[in-house]
C-alpha atoms as a printed R data frame, in Angstrom:
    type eleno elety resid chain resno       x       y      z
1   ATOM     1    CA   UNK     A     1 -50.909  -1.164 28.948
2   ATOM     2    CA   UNK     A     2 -51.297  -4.185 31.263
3   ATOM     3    CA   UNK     A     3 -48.051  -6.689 31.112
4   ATOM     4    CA   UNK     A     4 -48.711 -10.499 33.005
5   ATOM     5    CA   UNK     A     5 -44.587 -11.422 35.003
6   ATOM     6    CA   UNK     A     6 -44.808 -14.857 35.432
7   ATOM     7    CA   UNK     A     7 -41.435 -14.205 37.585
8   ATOM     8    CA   UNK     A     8 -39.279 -11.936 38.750
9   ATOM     9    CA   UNK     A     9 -36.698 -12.517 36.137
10  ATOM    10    CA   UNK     A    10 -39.539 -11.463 33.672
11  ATOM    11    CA   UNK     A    11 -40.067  -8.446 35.931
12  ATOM    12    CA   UNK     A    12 -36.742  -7.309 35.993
13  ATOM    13    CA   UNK     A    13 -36.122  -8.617 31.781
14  ATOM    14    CA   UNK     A    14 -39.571  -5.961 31.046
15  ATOM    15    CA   UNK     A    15 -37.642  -3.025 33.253
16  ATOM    16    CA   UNK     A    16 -34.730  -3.245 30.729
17  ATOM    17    CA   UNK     A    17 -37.078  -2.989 27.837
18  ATOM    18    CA   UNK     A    18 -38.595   0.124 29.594
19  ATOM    19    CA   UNK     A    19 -35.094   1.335 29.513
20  ATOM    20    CA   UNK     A    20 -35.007   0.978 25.713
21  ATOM    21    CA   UNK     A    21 -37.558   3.099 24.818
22  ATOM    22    CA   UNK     A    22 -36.624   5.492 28.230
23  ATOM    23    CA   UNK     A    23 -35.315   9.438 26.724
24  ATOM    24    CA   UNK     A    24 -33.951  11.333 29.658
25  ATOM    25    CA   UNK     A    25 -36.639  13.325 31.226
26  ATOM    26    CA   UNK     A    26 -38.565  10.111 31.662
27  ATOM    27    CA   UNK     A    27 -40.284   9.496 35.618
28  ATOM    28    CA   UNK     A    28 -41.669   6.325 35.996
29  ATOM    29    CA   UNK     A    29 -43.993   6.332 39.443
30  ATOM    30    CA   UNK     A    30 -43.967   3.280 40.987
31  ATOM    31    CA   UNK     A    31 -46.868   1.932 42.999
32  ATOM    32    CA   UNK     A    32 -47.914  -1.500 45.030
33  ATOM    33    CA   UNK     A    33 -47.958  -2.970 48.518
34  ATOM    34    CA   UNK     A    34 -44.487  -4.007 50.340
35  ATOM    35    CA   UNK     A    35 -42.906  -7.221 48.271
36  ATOM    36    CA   UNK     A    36 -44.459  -6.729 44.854
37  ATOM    37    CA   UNK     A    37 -41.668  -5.557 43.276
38  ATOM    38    CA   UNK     A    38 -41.281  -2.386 43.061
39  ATOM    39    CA   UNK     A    39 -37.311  -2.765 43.806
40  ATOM    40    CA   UNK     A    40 -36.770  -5.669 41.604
41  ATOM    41    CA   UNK     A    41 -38.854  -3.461 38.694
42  ATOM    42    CA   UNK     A    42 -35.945  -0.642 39.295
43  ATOM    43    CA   UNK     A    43 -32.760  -2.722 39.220
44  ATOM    44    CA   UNK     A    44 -33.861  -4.024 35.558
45  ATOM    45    CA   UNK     A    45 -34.519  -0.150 34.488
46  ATOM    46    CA   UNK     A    46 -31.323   0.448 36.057
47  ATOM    47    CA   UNK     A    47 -29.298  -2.430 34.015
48  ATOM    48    CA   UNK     A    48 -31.009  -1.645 31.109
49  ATOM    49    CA   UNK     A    49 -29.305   2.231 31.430
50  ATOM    50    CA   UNK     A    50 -26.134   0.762 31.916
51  ATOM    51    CA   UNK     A    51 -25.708   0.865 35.809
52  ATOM    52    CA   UNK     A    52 -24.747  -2.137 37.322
53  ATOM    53    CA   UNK     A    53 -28.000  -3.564 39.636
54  ATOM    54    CA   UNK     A    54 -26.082  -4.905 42.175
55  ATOM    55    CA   UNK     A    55 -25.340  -1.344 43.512
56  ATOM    56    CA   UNK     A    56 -29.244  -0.953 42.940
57  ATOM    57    CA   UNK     A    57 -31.078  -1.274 46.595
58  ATOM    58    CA   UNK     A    58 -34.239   0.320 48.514
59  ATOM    59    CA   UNK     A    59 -33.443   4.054 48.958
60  ATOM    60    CA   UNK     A    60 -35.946   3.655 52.188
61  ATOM    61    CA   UNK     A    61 -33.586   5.239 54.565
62  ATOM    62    CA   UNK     A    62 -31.339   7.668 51.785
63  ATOM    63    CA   UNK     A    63 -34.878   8.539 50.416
64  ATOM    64    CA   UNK     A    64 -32.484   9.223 46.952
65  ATOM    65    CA   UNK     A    65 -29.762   7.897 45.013
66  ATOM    66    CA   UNK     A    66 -28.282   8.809 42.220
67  ATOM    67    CA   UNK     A    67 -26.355   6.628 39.519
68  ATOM    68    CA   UNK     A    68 -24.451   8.141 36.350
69  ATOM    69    CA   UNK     A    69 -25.604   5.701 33.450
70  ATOM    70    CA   UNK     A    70 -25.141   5.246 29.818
71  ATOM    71    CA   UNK     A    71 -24.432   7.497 27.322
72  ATOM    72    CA   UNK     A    72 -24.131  10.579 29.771
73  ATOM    73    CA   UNK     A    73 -27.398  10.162 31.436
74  ATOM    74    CA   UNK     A    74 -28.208   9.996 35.378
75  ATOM    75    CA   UNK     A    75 -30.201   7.589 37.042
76  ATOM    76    CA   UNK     A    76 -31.715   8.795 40.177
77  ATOM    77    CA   UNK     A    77 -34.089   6.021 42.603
78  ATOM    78    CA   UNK     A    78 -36.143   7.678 45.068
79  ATOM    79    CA   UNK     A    79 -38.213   6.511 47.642
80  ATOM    80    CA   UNK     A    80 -40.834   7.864 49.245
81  ATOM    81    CA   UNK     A    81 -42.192   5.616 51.917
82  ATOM    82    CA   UNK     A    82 -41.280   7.349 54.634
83  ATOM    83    CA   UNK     A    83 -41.909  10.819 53.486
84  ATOM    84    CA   UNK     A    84 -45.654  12.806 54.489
85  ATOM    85    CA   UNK     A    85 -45.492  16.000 52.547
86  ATOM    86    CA   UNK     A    86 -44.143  17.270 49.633
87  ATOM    87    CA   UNK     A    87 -42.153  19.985 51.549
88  ATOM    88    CA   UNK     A    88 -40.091  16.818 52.720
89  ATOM    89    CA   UNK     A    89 -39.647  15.856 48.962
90  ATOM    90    CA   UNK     A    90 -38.728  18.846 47.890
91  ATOM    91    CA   UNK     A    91 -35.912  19.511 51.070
92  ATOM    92    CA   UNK     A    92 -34.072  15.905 49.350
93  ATOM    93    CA   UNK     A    93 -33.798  18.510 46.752
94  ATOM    94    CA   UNK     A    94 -35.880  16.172 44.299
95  ATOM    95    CA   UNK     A    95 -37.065  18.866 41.813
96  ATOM    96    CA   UNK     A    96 -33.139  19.827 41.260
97  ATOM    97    CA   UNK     A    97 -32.893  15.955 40.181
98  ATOM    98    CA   UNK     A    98 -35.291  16.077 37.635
99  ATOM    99    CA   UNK     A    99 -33.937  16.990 33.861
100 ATOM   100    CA   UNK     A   100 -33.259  16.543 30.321
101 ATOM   101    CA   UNK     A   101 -30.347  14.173 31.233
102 ATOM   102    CA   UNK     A   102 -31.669  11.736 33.694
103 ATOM   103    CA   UNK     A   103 -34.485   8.818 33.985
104 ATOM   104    CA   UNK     A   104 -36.187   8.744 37.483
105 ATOM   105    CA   UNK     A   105 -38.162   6.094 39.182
106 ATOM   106    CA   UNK     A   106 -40.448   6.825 42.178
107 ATOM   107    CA   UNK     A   107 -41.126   3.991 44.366
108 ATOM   108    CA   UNK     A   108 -44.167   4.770 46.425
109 ATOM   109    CA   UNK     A   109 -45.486   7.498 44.015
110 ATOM   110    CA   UNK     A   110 -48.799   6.958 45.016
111 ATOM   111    CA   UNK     A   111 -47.825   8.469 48.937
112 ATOM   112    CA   UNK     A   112 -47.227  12.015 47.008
113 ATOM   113    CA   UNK     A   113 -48.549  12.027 43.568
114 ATOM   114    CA   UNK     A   114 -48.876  15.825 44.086
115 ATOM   115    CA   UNK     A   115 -45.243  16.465 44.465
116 ATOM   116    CA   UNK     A   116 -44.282  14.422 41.181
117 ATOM   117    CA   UNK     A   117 -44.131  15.903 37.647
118 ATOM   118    CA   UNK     A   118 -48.084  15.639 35.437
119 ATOM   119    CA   UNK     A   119 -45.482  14.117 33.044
120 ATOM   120    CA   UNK     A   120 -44.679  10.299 34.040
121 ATOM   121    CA   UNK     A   121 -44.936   7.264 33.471
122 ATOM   122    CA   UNK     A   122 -47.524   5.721 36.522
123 ATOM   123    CA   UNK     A   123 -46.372   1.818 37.021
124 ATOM   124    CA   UNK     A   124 -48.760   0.240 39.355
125 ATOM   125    CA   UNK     A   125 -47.422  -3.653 39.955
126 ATOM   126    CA   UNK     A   126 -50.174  -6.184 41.569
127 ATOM   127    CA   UNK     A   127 -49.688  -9.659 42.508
128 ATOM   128    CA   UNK     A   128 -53.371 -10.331 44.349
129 ATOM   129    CA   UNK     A   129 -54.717 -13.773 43.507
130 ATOM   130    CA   UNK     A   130 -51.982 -14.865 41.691
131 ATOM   131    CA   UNK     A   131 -49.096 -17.637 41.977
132 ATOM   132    CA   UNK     A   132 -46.691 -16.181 44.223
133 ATOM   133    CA   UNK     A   133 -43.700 -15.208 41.811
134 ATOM   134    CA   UNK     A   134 -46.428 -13.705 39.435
135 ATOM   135    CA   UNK     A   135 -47.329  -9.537 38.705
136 ATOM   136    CA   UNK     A   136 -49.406  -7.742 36.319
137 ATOM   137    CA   UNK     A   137 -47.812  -4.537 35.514
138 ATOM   138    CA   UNK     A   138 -50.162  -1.637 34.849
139 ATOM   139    CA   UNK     A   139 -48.886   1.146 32.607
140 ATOM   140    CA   UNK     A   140 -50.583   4.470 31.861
141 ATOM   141    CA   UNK     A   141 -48.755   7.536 30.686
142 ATOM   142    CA   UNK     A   142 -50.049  11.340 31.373
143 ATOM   143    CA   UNK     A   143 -47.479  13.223 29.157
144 ATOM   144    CA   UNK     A   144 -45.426  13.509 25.593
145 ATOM   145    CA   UNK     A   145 -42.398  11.710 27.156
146 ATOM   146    CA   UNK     A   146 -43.939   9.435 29.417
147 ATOM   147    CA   UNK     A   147 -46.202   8.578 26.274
148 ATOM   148    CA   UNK     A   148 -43.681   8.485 23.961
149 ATOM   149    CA   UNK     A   149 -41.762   5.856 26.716
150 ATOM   150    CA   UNK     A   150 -44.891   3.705 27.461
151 ATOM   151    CA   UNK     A   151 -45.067   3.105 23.377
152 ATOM   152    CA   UNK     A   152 -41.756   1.680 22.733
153 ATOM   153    CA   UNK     A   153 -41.879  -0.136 25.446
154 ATOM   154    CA   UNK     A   154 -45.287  -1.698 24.350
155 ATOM   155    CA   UNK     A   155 -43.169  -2.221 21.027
156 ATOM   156    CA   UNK     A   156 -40.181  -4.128 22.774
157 ATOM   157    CA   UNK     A   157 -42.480  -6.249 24.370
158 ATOM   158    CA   UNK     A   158 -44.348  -7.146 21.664
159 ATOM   159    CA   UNK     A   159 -46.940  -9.889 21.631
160 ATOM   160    CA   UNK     A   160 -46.493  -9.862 25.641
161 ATOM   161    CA   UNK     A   161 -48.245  -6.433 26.028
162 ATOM   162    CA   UNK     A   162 -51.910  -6.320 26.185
């Protein structure tokens, strides 16, 4: 699924649609270069579970945090920028945060693809050659949940979704 931001409003309003068709279980990796809105992508997901953005920032130096959200759910934002192997990943005790009751997102997924469940969502956000508040979201999923995800939220978008 490919999805044109004109802004990061739009950005942010498309995350909160992802979190509409989200069921817990969901990973959504997140990949593009420093600035494209990776962050801003996560504190709409985020809203849309019910946790408040505003306590929503870069996990750069944390590498993880977790959020309790909606309906019972978890919320847990990692980062993996600074990371090299997935022996670190796995010491922020990242596979214990993975389950049937919480939604993940990955920023950096691409640094450690290896480490990260074959099930999930793969979000790769570009903004080359375009007006500087623009994206194109890139959407594939490689599972039954991150599927299952990726087609409501080509629903909720609607028209907007190529």
């Amino acid at each position: 699924m490919q999805f044109r931001s004109p802004s990061p409003e739009a950005t942010h309003a498309a995350a909160r649609r992802l979190a509409e068709a989200a069921t817990p279980g969901l990973v959504v990796g997140l990949e593009g270069p420093l600035g494209a809105g990776k962050t801003a992508f996560v504190k709409g997901l985020a809203e849309g579970l019910g946790v408040d953005p505003a306590q929503v920032t870069s996990p750069t130096f944390v590498i993880v945090c977790e959020y309790p959200a909606a309906g019972g759910r978890r919320f847990v934002h990692v980062d993996l920028y600074r990371l090299e192997s997935v022996a670190e990943l796995d010491a922020t005790g990242f596979p214990d945060l993975l389950g049937p009751d919480a939604v993940v997102a990955v920023e950096w997924a691409d640094r450690l693809p290896e480490g990260l469940p074959s099930d999930r969502l793969e979000l790769r956000i570009e903004r080359d050659g375009l007006a500087p508040s623009e994206r194109v979201l890139h959407a594939k999923g490689s599972g039954p949940v991150s599927r299952a995800a990726l087609d409501g939220w080509r629903q909720a978008l609607g028209s907007k979704a190529e």
